[in-house]
C-alpha positions, 0 to 999 in steps of 0.5 A: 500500500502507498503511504500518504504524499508518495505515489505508486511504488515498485512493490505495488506494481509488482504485486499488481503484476503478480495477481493479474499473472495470477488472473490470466492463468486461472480463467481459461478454467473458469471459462470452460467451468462456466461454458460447460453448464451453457445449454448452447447446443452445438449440433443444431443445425447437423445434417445440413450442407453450406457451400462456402466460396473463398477467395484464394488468399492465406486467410482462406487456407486458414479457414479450409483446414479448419473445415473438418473442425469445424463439421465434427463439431457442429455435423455441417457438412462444408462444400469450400472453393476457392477462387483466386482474387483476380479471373 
């Protein structure tokens, strides 16, 4: 803590550091305690089929190795292709 007319201290800001280093490791398993009771129902729409149409960049090749990821976990079927910027 500060003594009166002095202003933050190195001891403060450490101790601050420390418990927000704390904060940051301990949330992602709160998140996922507090997700894991959501009635978010993933599988929705499963059975369904979505044609995407990319456009040839990295960021689209990002996306179509995430398509199996992303169809085991929702059971949309994904049809992907990708076209280059310029025809």
């Amino acid at each position: 803590m500060t003594e009166k007319g002095k202003g933050l201290t190195r001891r403060d800001t450490l101790r601050a550091a420390g418990a927000l280093g704390a904060t940051a490791l301990f949330a992602p398993s709160i998140i996922r305690a507090a997700n894991a009771q959501s009635s978010f129902n993933w599988k929705r729409f499963a059975g369904q089929k979505i044609d995407v149409l990319y456009v040839k960049n990295t960021r689209a090749d990002l996306l179509v190795a995430k398509n199996k990821e992303f169809e085991a976990l929702t059971g949309i079927q994904v049809s992907a292709e990708a076209i280059p910027e310029q025809q």
